[in-house]
C-alpha positions in Angstrom: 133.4 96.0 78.2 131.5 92.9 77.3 127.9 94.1 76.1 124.7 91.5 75.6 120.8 92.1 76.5 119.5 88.9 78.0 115.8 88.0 77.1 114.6 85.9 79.7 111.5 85.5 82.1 112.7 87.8 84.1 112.7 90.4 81.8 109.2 89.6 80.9 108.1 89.6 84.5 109.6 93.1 85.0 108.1 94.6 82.1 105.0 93.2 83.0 105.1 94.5 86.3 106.0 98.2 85.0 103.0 98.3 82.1 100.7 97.3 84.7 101.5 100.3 87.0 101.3 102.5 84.1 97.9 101.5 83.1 96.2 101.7 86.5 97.8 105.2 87.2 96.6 106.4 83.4 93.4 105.3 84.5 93.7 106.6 88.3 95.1 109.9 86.1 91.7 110.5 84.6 89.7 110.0 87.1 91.4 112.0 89.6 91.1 114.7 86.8 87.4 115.3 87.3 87.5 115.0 91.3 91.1 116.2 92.5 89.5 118.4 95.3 86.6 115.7 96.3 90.0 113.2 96.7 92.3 115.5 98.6 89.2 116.7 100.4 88.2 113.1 101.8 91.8 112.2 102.0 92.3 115.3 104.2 90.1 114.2 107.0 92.9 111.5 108.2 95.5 113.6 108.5 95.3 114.7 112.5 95.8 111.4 113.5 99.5 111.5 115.0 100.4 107.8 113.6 99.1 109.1 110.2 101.1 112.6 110.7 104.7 110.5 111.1 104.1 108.4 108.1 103.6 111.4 106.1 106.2 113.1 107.7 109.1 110.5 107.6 107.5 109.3 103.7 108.7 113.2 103.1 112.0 113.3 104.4 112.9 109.8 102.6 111.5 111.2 99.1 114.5 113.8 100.1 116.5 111.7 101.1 116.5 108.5 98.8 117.7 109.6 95.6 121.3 110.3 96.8 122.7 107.0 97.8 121.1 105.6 94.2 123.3 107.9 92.5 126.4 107.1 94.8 126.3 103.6 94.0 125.7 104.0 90.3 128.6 106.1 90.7 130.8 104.0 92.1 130.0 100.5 89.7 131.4 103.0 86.8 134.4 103.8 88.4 134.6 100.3 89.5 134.1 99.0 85.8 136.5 102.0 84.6 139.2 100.6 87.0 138.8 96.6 86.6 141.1 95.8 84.2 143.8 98.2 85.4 143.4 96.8 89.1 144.3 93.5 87.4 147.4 94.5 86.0 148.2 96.6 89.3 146.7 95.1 92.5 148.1 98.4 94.1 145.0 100.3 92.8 142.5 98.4 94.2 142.5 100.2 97.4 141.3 103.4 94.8 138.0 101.8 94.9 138.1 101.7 99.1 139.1 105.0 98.9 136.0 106.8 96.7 133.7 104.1 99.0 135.2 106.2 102.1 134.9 109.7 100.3 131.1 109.1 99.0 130.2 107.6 102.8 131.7 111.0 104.0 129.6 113.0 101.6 126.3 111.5 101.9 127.0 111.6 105.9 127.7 114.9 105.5 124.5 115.3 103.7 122.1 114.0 105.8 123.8 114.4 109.5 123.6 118.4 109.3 119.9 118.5 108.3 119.3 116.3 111.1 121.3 118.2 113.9 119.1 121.3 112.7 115.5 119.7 112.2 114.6 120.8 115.6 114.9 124.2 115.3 113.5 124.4 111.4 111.7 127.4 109.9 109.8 126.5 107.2 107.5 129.8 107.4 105.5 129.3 110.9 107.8 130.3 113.4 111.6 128.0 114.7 110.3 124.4 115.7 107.1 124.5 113.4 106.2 122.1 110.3 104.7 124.9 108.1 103.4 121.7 106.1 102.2 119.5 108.3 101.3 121.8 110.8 103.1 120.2 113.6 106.5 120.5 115.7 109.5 119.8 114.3 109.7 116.5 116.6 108.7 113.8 113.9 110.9 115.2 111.6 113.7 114.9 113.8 112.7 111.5 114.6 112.6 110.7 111.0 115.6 112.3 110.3 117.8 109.8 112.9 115.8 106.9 111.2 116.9 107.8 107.6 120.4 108.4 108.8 120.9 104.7 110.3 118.6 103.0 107.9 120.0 104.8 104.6 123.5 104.5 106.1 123.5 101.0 106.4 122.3 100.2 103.6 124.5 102.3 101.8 127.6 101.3 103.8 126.8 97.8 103.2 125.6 97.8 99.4 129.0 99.5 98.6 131.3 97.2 101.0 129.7 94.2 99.6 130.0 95.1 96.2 133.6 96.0 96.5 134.2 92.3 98.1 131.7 90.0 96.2 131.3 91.4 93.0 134.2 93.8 91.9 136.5 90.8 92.9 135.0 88.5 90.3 136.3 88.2 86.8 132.9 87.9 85.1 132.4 91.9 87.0 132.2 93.9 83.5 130.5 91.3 81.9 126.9 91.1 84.2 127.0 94.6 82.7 126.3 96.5 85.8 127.9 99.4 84.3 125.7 99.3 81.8 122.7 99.7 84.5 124.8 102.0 86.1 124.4 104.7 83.0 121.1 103.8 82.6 119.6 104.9 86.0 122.1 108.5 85.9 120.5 108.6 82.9 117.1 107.9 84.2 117.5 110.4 86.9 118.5 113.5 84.8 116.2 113.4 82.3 113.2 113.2 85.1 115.0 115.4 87.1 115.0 117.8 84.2 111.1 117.4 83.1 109.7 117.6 87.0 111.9 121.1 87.3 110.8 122.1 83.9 107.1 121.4 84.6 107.1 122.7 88.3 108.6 126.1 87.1 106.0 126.3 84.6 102.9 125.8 86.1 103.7 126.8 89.9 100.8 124.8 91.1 99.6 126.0 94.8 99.1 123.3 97.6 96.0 121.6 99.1 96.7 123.4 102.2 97.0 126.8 100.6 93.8 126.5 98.8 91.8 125.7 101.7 94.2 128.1 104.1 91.7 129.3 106.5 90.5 126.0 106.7 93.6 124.7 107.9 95.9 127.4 109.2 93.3 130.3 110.5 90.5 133.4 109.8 92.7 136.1 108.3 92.4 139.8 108.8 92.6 142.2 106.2 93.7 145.6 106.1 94.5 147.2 102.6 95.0 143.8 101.1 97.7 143.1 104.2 97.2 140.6 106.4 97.3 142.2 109.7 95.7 139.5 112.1 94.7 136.1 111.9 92.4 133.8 114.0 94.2 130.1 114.7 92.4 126.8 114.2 91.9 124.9 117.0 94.8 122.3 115.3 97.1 125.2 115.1 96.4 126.2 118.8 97.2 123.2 119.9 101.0 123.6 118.8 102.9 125.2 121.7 106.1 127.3 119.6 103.7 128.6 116.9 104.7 132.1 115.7 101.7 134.2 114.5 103.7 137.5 113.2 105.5 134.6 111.4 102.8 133.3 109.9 101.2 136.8 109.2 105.0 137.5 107.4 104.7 134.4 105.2 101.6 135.2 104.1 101.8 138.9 103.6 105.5 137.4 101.5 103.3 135.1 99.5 105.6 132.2 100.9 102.4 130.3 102.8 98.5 131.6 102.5 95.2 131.6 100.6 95.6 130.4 96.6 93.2 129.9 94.4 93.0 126.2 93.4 94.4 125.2 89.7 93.8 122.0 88.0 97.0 120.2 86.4 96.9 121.6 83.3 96.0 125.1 84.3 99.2 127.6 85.5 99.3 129.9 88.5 100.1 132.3 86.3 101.3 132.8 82.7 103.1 129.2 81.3 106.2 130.4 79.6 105.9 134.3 82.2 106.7 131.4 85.5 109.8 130.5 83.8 110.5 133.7 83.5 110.0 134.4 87.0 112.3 132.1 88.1 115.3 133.0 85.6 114.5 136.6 87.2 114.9 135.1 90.6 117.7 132.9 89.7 120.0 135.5 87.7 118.7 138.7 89.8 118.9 137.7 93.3 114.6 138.9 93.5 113.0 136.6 95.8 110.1 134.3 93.7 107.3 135.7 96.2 107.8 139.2 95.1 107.2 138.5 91.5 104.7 135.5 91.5 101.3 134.4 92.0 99.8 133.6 95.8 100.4 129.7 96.1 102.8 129.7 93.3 106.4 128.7 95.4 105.2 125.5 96.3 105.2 124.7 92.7 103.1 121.7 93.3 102.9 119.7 89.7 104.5 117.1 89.4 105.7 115.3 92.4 109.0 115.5 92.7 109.1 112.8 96.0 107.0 110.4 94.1 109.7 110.7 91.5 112.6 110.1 93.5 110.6 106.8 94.8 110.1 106.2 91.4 113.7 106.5 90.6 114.6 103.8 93.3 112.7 101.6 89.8 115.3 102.8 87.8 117.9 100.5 89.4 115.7 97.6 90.1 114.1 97.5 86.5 118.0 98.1 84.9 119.5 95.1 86.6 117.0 92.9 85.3 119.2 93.0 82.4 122.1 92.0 84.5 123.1 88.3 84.8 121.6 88.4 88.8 121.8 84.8 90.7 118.8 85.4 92.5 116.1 86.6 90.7 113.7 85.9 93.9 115.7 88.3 96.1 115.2 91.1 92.9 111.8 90.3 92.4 111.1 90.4 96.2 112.9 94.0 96.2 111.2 95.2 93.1 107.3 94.4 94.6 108.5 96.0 97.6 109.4 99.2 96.0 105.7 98.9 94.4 104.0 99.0 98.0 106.5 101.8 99.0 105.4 104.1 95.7 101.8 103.4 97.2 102.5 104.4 100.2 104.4 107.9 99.1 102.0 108.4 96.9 99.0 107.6 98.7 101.0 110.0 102.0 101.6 113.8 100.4 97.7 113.9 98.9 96.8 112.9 102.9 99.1 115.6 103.8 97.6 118.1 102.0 100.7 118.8 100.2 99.8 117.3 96.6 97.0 116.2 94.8 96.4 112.7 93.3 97.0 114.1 89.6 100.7 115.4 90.6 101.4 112.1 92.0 99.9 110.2 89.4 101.3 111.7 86.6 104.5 111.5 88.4 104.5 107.5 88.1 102.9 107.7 84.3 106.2 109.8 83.8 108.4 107.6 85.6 107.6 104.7 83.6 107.2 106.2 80.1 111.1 107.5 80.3 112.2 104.1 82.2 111.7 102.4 79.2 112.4 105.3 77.0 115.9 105.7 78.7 116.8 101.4 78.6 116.0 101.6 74.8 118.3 104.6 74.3 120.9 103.5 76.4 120.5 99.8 74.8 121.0 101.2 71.4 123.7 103.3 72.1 125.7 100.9 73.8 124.9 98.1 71.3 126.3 100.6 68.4 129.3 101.0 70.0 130.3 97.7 70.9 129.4 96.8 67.0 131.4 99.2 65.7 134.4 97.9 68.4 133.8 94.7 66.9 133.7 95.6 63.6 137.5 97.5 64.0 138.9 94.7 65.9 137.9 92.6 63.1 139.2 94.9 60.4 142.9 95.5 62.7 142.8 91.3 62.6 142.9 91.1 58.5 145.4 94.0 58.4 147.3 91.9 60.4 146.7 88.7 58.7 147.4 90.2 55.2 150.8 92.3 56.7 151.9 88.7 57.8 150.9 87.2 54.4 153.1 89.9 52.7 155.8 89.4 54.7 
Protein backbone atom coordinates (compact mmCIF):
# COMPACT_ATOMS: atom_id res chain seq x y z
CA UNK A 1 0.00 0.00 0.00
CA UNK A 2 1.27 3.24 -1.37
CA UNK A 3 1.54 5.64 1.80
CA UNK A 4 2.12 9.77 1.42
CA UNK A 5 0.51 12.72 3.66
CA UNK A 6 -0.44 15.51 1.37
CA UNK A 7 0.02 19.14 2.78
CA UNK A 8 -2.17 21.30 0.98
CA UNK A 9 -4.88 24.06 1.59
CA UNK A 10 -7.16 21.75 2.31
CA UNK A 11 -5.45 20.35 5.09
CA UNK A 12 -4.97 23.82 6.47
CA UNK A 13 -8.65 24.68 6.09
CA UNK A 14 -9.68 21.51 7.99
CA UNK A 15 -7.43 21.97 10.81
CA UNK A 16 -8.49 25.35 10.98
CA UNK A 17 -11.89 24.55 11.13
CA UNK A 18 -11.28 21.81 14.06
CA UNK A 19 -9.05 24.28 16.42
CA UNK A 20 -11.68 26.78 16.12
CA UNK A 21 -14.41 24.43 17.52
CA UNK A 22 -12.07 23.48 20.21
CA UNK A 23 -11.46 26.89 21.46
CA UNK A 24 -15.04 28.09 21.54
CA UNK A 25 -16.25 24.91 23.43
CA UNK A 26 -13.00 25.33 25.96
CA UNK A 27 -14.32 28.58 26.46
CA UNK A 28 -18.17 27.60 26.32
CA UNK A 29 -16.56 24.69 28.89
CA UNK A 30 -15.79 27.22 31.51
CA UNK A 31 -18.41 29.18 31.47
CA UNK A 32 -21.05 26.59 31.61
CA UNK A 33 -18.93 25.47 34.69
CA UNK A 34 -20.11 28.24 36.91
CA UNK A 35 -23.90 28.22 35.59
CA UNK A 36 -24.76 24.50 34.35
CA UNK A 37 -28.17 24.63 36.30
CA UNK A 38 -28.98 28.54 35.31
CA UNK A 39 -28.33 26.98 31.36
CA UNK A 40 -30.32 23.79 31.50
CA UNK A 41 -32.78 25.71 33.67
CA UNK A 42 -33.52 28.49 30.87
CA UNK A 43 -32.98 25.98 28.19
CA UNK A 44 -35.69 23.81 29.91
CA UNK A 45 -38.42 26.25 29.40
CA UNK A 46 -38.61 25.30 25.42
CA UNK A 47 -38.96 21.91 25.75
CA UNK A 48 -43.07 21.48 25.74
CA UNK A 49 -43.18 22.79 22.42
CA UNK A 50 -44.13 19.64 20.23
CA UNK A 51 -41.85 20.90 17.12
CA UNK A 52 -38.98 21.32 19.79
CA UNK A 53 -39.90 17.73 21.47
CA UNK A 54 -39.31 15.87 17.77
CA UNK A 55 -36.07 17.52 17.13
CA UNK A 56 -34.84 16.36 20.47
CA UNK A 57 -36.39 13.18 20.00
CA UNK A 58 -35.24 12.16 16.43
CA UNK A 59 -31.47 14.22 17.35
CA UNK A 60 -31.59 11.14 20.10
CA UNK A 61 -32.34 8.27 18.09
CA UNK A 62 -29.75 9.46 15.29
CA UNK A 63 -26.80 9.90 18.01
CA UNK A 64 -27.87 6.00 18.32
CA UNK A 65 -28.12 5.42 15.40
CA UNK A 66 -25.22 7.19 13.35
CA UNK A 67 -22.16 5.64 14.44
CA UNK A 68 -22.84 2.19 12.83
CA UNK A 69 -22.93 2.75 9.24
CA UNK A 70 -19.43 4.93 9.79
CA UNK A 71 -17.93 1.89 11.08
CA UNK A 72 -19.43 -0.35 8.15
CA UNK A 73 -17.94 1.65 5.63
CA UNK A 74 -14.53 1.95 7.22
CA UNK A 75 -14.92 -1.58 7.31
CA UNK A 76 -15.54 -2.33 4.11
CA UNK A 77 -12.61 0.19 2.31
CA UNK A 78 -10.13 -2.22 4.40
CA UNK A 79 -11.29 -5.23 3.06
CA UNK A 80 -11.61 -3.53 -0.13
CA UNK A 81 -7.85 -2.29 -0.01
CA UNK A 82 -6.93 -5.98 1.53
CA UNK A 83 -8.53 -7.53 -1.60
CA UNK A 84 -7.37 -5.00 -4.56
CA UNK A 85 -4.52 -6.48 -5.82
CA UNK A 86 -5.81 -10.03 -5.53
CA UNK A 87 -9.11 -9.06 -7.44
CA UNK A 88 -6.57 -8.00 -10.19
CA UNK A 89 -4.94 -11.10 -10.54
CA UNK A 90 -8.48 -12.96 -10.12
CA UNK A 91 -11.50 -10.91 -11.45
CA UNK A 92 -13.50 -13.92 -9.93
CA UNK A 93 -13.18 -12.31 -6.38
CA UNK A 94 -14.52 -9.22 -7.07
CA UNK A 95 -18.02 -10.24 -6.40
CA UNK A 96 -16.36 -10.86 -2.54
CA UNK A 97 -16.59 -7.25 -2.10
CA UNK A 98 -20.59 -7.36 -3.43
CA UNK A 99 -20.98 -10.01 -1.13
CA UNK A 100 -19.78 -8.30 2.49
CA UNK A 101 -21.76 -4.95 0.89
CA UNK A 102 -24.92 -7.39 0.97
CA UNK A 103 -24.02 -9.00 4.44
CA UNK A 104 -23.23 -5.48 6.26
CA UNK A 105 -26.66 -3.97 4.45
CA UNK A 106 -28.35 -7.04 6.19
CA UNK A 107 -26.78 -6.35 9.51
CA UNK A 108 -27.30 -2.73 9.92
CA UNK A 109 -31.04 -3.48 8.55
CA UNK A 110 -31.26 -5.88 11.03
CA UNK A 111 -30.14 -3.37 13.48
CA UNK A 112 -32.18 -0.65 13.09
CA UNK A 113 -35.63 -2.33 11.56
CA UNK A 114 -36.27 -4.35 14.93
CA UNK A 115 -35.94 -1.25 17.17
CA UNK A 116 -38.24 0.40 14.94
CA UNK A 117 -41.07 -2.39 14.77
CA UNK A 118 -40.90 -2.19 18.75
CA UNK A 119 -40.63 1.71 19.43
CA UNK A 120 -44.35 1.88 19.92
CA UNK A 121 -44.71 -0.16 22.57
CA UNK A 122 -41.21 0.89 24.48
CA UNK A 123 -40.70 0.84 28.24
CA UNK A 124 -38.16 2.98 29.19
CA UNK A 125 -39.50 3.14 33.02
CA UNK A 126 -43.06 5.04 32.72
CA UNK A 127 -45.26 2.51 31.66
CA UNK A 128 -45.46 0.58 27.53
CA UNK A 129 -45.86 3.58 25.05
CA UNK A 130 -44.20 6.22 27.27
CA UNK A 131 -40.77 8.31 26.65
CA UNK A 132 -39.55 8.15 30.34
CA UNK A 133 -37.09 10.96 28.91
CA UNK A 134 -38.99 13.14 27.20
CA UNK A 135 -42.02 12.59 28.81
CA UNK A 136 -44.07 11.89 25.81
CA UNK A 137 -45.63 8.87 23.75
CA UNK A 138 -43.68 6.72 22.01
CA UNK A 139 -45.11 8.27 18.64
CA UNK A 140 -42.10 10.69 17.64
CA UNK A 141 -39.86 8.12 18.26
CA UNK A 142 -41.41 5.81 15.97
CA UNK A 143 -41.69 8.52 13.55
CA UNK A 144 -37.98 9.09 13.89
CA UNK A 145 -37.26 5.64 13.82
CA UNK A 146 -38.85 5.14 10.03
CA UNK A 147 -36.87 8.44 9.11
CA UNK A 148 -33.44 7.09 10.28
CA UNK A 149 -34.19 3.75 8.59
CA UNK A 150 -34.77 5.36 4.91
CA UNK A 151 -32.47 8.20 5.40
CA UNK A 152 -29.44 6.08 6.99
CA UNK A 153 -30.23 3.28 4.59
CA UNK A 154 -29.83 5.16 1.57
CA UNK A 155 -27.06 6.62 2.33
CA UNK A 156 -25.47 3.72 3.43
CA UNK A 157 -26.66 1.56 0.48
CA UNK A 158 -25.48 4.16 -1.90
CA UNK A 159 -22.03 5.22 -0.24
CA UNK A 160 -21.04 1.46 -0.36
CA UNK A 161 -22.56 0.79 -4.09
CA UNK A 162 -20.83 3.72 -5.29
CA UNK A 163 -17.68 3.04 -3.79
CA UNK A 164 -17.53 -0.45 -5.06
CA UNK A 165 -18.26 1.00 -8.80
CA UNK A 166 -16.29 4.42 -8.87
CA UNK A 167 -13.55 4.01 -6.65
CA UNK A 168 -12.55 0.24 -5.90
CA UNK A 169 -12.58 -0.04 -9.80
CA UNK A 170 -9.75 2.50 -10.15
CA UNK A 171 -6.15 1.60 -10.16
CA UNK A 172 -5.02 4.67 -8.21
CA UNK A 173 -7.76 2.91 -5.26
CA UNK A 174 -4.82 2.04 -2.62
CA UNK A 175 -2.98 4.92 -3.40
CA UNK A 176 -5.69 8.01 -2.31
CA UNK A 177 -4.98 6.05 0.90
CA UNK A 178 -8.58 5.61 2.03
CA UNK A 179 -7.47 2.67 3.91
CA UNK A 180 -5.37 4.62 5.61
CA UNK A 181 -8.57 6.96 6.81
CA UNK A 182 -10.28 3.87 7.13
CA UNK A 183 -7.88 2.84 10.45
CA UNK A 184 -7.85 6.11 11.43
CA UNK A 185 -11.56 6.70 12.27
CA UNK A 186 -11.89 2.63 13.91
CA UNK A 187 -9.23 4.02 15.61
CA UNK A 188 -10.89 7.24 16.44
CA UNK A 189 -13.99 5.46 17.55
CA UNK A 190 -12.45 2.99 20.14
CA UNK A 191 -10.38 5.06 21.95
CA UNK A 192 -13.47 7.68 22.53
CA UNK A 193 -15.64 4.91 22.85
CA UNK A 194 -13.34 3.73 25.59
CA UNK A 195 -12.77 7.22 27.58
CA UNK A 196 -16.84 8.21 27.36
CA UNK A 197 -17.57 4.44 29.00
CA UNK A 198 -14.67 4.87 31.32
CA UNK A 199 -15.77 8.36 32.50
CA UNK A 200 -19.58 7.65 32.53
CA UNK A 201 -18.95 4.57 34.83
CA UNK A 202 -16.98 6.66 36.98
CA UNK A 203 -18.79 9.58 37.84
CA UNK A 204 -22.57 8.31 37.21
CA UNK A 205 -23.75 11.80 36.78
CA UNK A 206 -27.76 12.10 37.35
CA UNK A 207 -29.97 13.85 34.69
CA UNK A 208 -31.51 17.39 34.51
CA UNK A 209 -34.78 15.72 34.79
CA UNK A 210 -33.90 13.74 37.83
CA UNK A 211 -32.59 16.64 39.71
CA UNK A 212 -35.52 18.70 39.35
CA UNK A 213 -37.97 15.31 39.42
CA UNK A 214 -40.96 16.72 40.99
CA UNK A 215 -40.60 19.54 38.89
CA UNK A 216 -41.04 17.58 35.91
CA UNK A 217 -42.49 14.18 36.55
CA UNK A 218 -44.77 14.79 40.00
CA UNK A 219 -45.25 15.51 44.13
CA UNK A 220 -44.06 12.22 45.61
CA UNK A 221 -45.33 10.51 48.58
CA UNK A 222 -43.31 9.06 51.16
CA UNK A 223 -43.79 6.31 53.33
CA UNK A 224 -40.63 4.84 55.21
CA UNK A 225 -38.36 6.30 52.60
CA UNK A 226 -40.79 4.27 49.77
CA UNK A 227 -42.50 6.07 47.39
CA UNK A 228 -46.01 5.06 47.84
CA UNK A 229 -47.96 7.76 45.74
CA UNK A 230 -47.18 10.43 43.58
CA UNK A 231 -49.11 13.65 42.35
CA UNK A 232 -48.69 14.08 38.22
CA UNK A 233 -47.72 17.36 36.63
CA UNK A 234 -50.12 18.77 34.48
CA UNK A 235 -47.46 17.79 31.39
CA UNK A 236 -47.57 14.25 32.58
CA UNK A 237 -51.42 14.24 32.74
CA UNK A 238 -51.69 15.13 29.64
CA UNK A 239 -50.15 11.75 28.35
CA UNK A 240 -53.01 9.28 27.91
CA UNK A 241 -50.93 5.49 28.51
CA UNK A 242 -48.95 6.87 31.53
CA UNK A 243 -48.44 4.10 34.13
CA UNK A 244 -48.20 5.59 37.73
CA UNK A 245 -47.32 2.14 39.72
CA UNK A 246 -44.69 2.18 36.93
CA UNK A 247 -43.33 5.22 37.66
CA UNK A 248 -43.72 4.68 41.58
CA UNK A 249 -41.57 1.12 40.63
CA UNK A 250 -38.78 3.02 38.84
CA UNK A 251 -38.39 5.21 41.38
CA UNK A 252 -38.65 3.09 44.39
CA UNK A 253 -35.74 0.83 41.89
CA UNK A 254 -33.69 3.96 41.60
CA UNK A 255 -34.01 3.57 37.75
CA UNK A 256 -35.91 7.29 37.32
CA UNK A 257 -36.59 9.89 40.46
CA UNK A 258 -35.29 12.68 42.65
CA UNK A 259 -31.03 13.03 42.57
CA UNK A 260 -29.18 15.32 43.95
CA UNK A 261 -27.49 17.50 41.30
CA UNK A 262 -23.51 16.93 40.70
CA UNK A 263 -21.25 19.20 38.87
CA UNK A 264 -18.85 17.48 36.25
CA UNK A 265 -16.15 16.91 38.26
CA UNK A 266 -17.96 15.71 41.32
CA UNK A 267 -19.18 11.64 41.37
CA UNK A 268 -22.57 10.30 42.38
CA UNK A 269 -20.79 8.39 44.52
CA UNK A 270 -17.28 7.21 45.29
CA UNK A 271 -14.92 7.62 41.75
CA UNK A 272 -13.04 4.34 41.62
CA UNK A 273 -16.39 2.49 44.20
CA UNK A 274 -18.85 3.36 40.63
CA UNK A 275 -16.48 1.24 38.72
CA UNK A 276 -16.81 -1.07 41.10
CA UNK A 277 -20.39 -1.05 40.96
CA UNK A 278 -20.58 -1.78 37.61
CA UNK A 279 -17.97 -4.81 37.46
CA UNK A 280 -20.35 -6.04 40.38
CA UNK A 281 -23.27 -5.65 38.05
CA UNK A 282 -21.46 -6.77 35.03
CA UNK A 283 -19.77 -10.13 36.44
CA UNK A 284 -22.63 -10.76 39.21
CA UNK A 285 -25.81 -10.47 37.41
CA UNK A 286 -26.94 -7.55 40.52
CA UNK A 287 -28.94 -4.93 38.81
CA UNK A 288 -26.87 -1.21 39.05
CA UNK A 289 -30.00 0.33 40.98
CA UNK A 290 -29.64 -1.92 43.83
CA UNK A 291 -26.03 -0.98 44.52
CA UNK A 292 -25.79 2.69 43.42
CA UNK A 293 -26.58 6.14 44.05
CA UNK A 294 -30.27 7.76 43.18
CA UNK A 295 -29.64 9.41 39.64
CA UNK A 296 -26.61 7.36 39.11
CA UNK A 297 -27.86 4.86 35.88
CA UNK A 298 -28.24 7.56 33.66
CA UNK A 299 -24.57 8.06 33.96
CA UNK A 300 -24.87 11.40 32.47
CA UNK A 301 -20.98 12.76 31.93
CA UNK A 302 -19.86 12.82 29.01
CA UNK A 303 -22.18 12.71 26.18
CA UNK A 304 -21.98 9.84 24.52
CA UNK A 305 -24.60 11.14 21.41
CA UNK A 306 -22.55 14.27 21.03
CA UNK A 307 -19.64 11.79 20.59
CA UNK A 308 -21.06 9.70 18.13
CA UNK A 309 -21.86 13.14 16.13
CA UNK A 310 -18.55 13.88 16.76
CA UNK A 311 -17.29 10.73 15.29
CA UNK A 312 -19.13 11.40 12.01
CA UNK A 313 -15.63 14.23 12.03
CA UNK A 314 -13.58 11.43 12.25
CA UNK A 315 -14.16 10.41 8.63
CA UNK A 316 -14.59 13.87 7.21
CA UNK A 317 -11.36 15.29 8.90
CA UNK A 318 -9.27 11.75 7.77
CA UNK A 319 -10.04 12.10 4.14
CA UNK A 320 -8.76 15.31 3.98
CA UNK A 321 -5.61 13.52 3.72
CA UNK A 322 -6.99 11.54 0.85
CA UNK A 323 -6.27 12.74 -2.79
CA UNK A 324 -10.39 13.85 -2.96
CA UNK A 325 -11.41 15.54 -6.52
CA UNK A 326 -13.78 17.78 -4.97
CA UNK A 327 -12.76 19.39 -2.12
CA UNK A 328 -16.03 21.82 -2.31
CA UNK A 329 -18.39 18.75 -1.95
CA UNK A 330 -15.89 17.70 1.38
CA UNK A 331 -15.79 21.05 2.69
CA UNK A 332 -19.61 21.54 2.09
CA UNK A 333 -20.08 18.07 4.12
CA UNK A 334 -17.62 18.93 6.76
CA UNK A 335 -19.50 22.57 7.66
CA UNK A 336 -22.62 20.68 7.62
CA UNK A 337 -21.54 18.21 10.16
CA UNK A 338 -20.54 21.50 12.26
CA UNK A 339 -24.33 22.80 12.28
CA UNK A 340 -25.45 19.15 13.00
CA UNK A 341 -22.94 18.96 16.30
CA UNK A 342 -24.80 22.29 17.23
CA UNK A 343 -27.89 21.17 16.88
CA UNK A 344 -27.24 17.69 18.98
CA UNK A 345 -25.57 19.42 21.27
CA UNK A 346 -27.69 22.40 21.69
CA UNK A 347 -30.98 19.42 21.69
CA UNK A 348 -30.18 16.86 24.92
CA UNK A 349 -29.40 20.14 27.39
CA UNK A 350 -33.15 21.29 25.98
CA UNK A 351 -34.30 17.87 26.77
CA UNK A 352 -33.30 17.87 30.05
CA UNK A 353 -31.28 14.94 29.53
CA UNK A 354 -27.60 16.50 29.72
CA UNK A 355 -26.07 19.49 30.75
CA UNK A 356 -23.97 21.91 28.62
CA UNK A 357 -20.58 20.72 30.36
CA UNK A 358 -21.29 16.85 29.29
CA UNK A 359 -21.73 18.08 25.87
CA UNK A 360 -19.05 20.39 25.75
CA UNK A 361 -16.50 18.45 26.97
CA UNK A 362 -17.66 15.83 24.70
CA UNK A 363 -16.54 17.97 21.57
CA UNK A 364 -13.16 19.25 23.59
CA UNK A 365 -12.63 15.41 23.76
CA UNK A 366 -13.56 14.65 20.29
CA UNK A 367 -11.06 16.99 18.86
CA UNK A 368 -8.11 16.56 21.26
CA UNK A 369 -8.03 12.58 20.27
CA UNK A 370 -8.90 13.49 16.38
CA UNK A 371 -5.69 14.81 16.02
CA UNK A 372 -4.12 12.66 18.68
CA UNK A 373 -5.33 9.53 16.71
CA UNK A 374 -4.12 11.07 12.79
CA UNK A 375 -0.64 11.69 14.37
CA UNK A 376 -0.42 8.18 15.82
CA UNK A 377 -1.85 6.55 12.96
CA UNK A 378 0.48 8.85 10.56
CA UNK A 379 3.52 7.74 12.42
CA UNK A 380 2.80 4.30 12.52
CA UNK A 381 1.99 3.94 9.04
CA UNK A 382 4.84 6.11 7.87
CA UNK A 383 7.32 3.67 9.98
CA UNK A 384 6.24 0.87 8.35
CA UNK A 385 6.20 1.78 4.85
CA UNK A 386 10.03 3.13 5.70
CA UNK A 387 11.05 0.12 6.89
CA UNK A 388 9.22 -1.75 3.61
CA UNK A 389 11.29 0.56 1.70
CA UNK A 390 14.24 0.19 3.29
CA UNK A 391 14.06 -4.03 2.88
CA UNK A 392 13.04 -3.78 -0.64
CA UNK A 393 16.06 -1.72 -1.17
CA UNK A 394 18.35 -4.02 0.74
CA UNK A 395 16.57 -7.47 -1.19
CA UNK A 396 17.57 -5.12 -4.53
CA UNK A 397 21.57 -5.06 -3.68
CA UNK A 398 21.41 -8.69 -2.55
CA UNK A 399 20.20 -9.22 -5.84
CA UNK A 400 22.49 -6.95 -7.61
CA UNK A 401 25.61 -8.26 -5.88
CA UNK A 402 24.27 -12.34 -6.33
CA UNK A 403 24.12 -11.32 -10.11
CA UNK A 404 27.61 -9.63 -9.90
CA UNK A 405 28.97 -12.93 -8.37
CA UNK A 406 27.61 -14.91 -10.71
Amino acid sequence: MNFKIRKTEDNYWYKLSMTILLLICMIIFVISSFFDEKIAEVYSRITNNQFVKFWIVINDEFGDAQFLPLVFFAIYILIESLLFNKVKENRNLNNIGWIIIVILIVVWGTNRIIPTVNALNDDSGFGSGIDAEYLITNDFKFISRIIICFVEGTFLIWLLVYTKLKLVSKDNFLKTNYWVSAIKTLAFIFFMYLIVIFLKISMGRPYYLNTNFEEFVGKITWTNGIATDITLTDEMLLLDNVDKQAILNSINNNIWGPAEYKEWYQPNGSFWGNIGIMLKSIFKGIPIEEISNPGYSNIDFPSGHTTTTFMLFGYGYFLQNSKLKNSKITKFLFSFLIIYLLSMMNSLVVARTHWMTDVVFSTINGVFWLFITGLVIDYIVKKKEHKKVIINKRNNRLIKDKNKTN
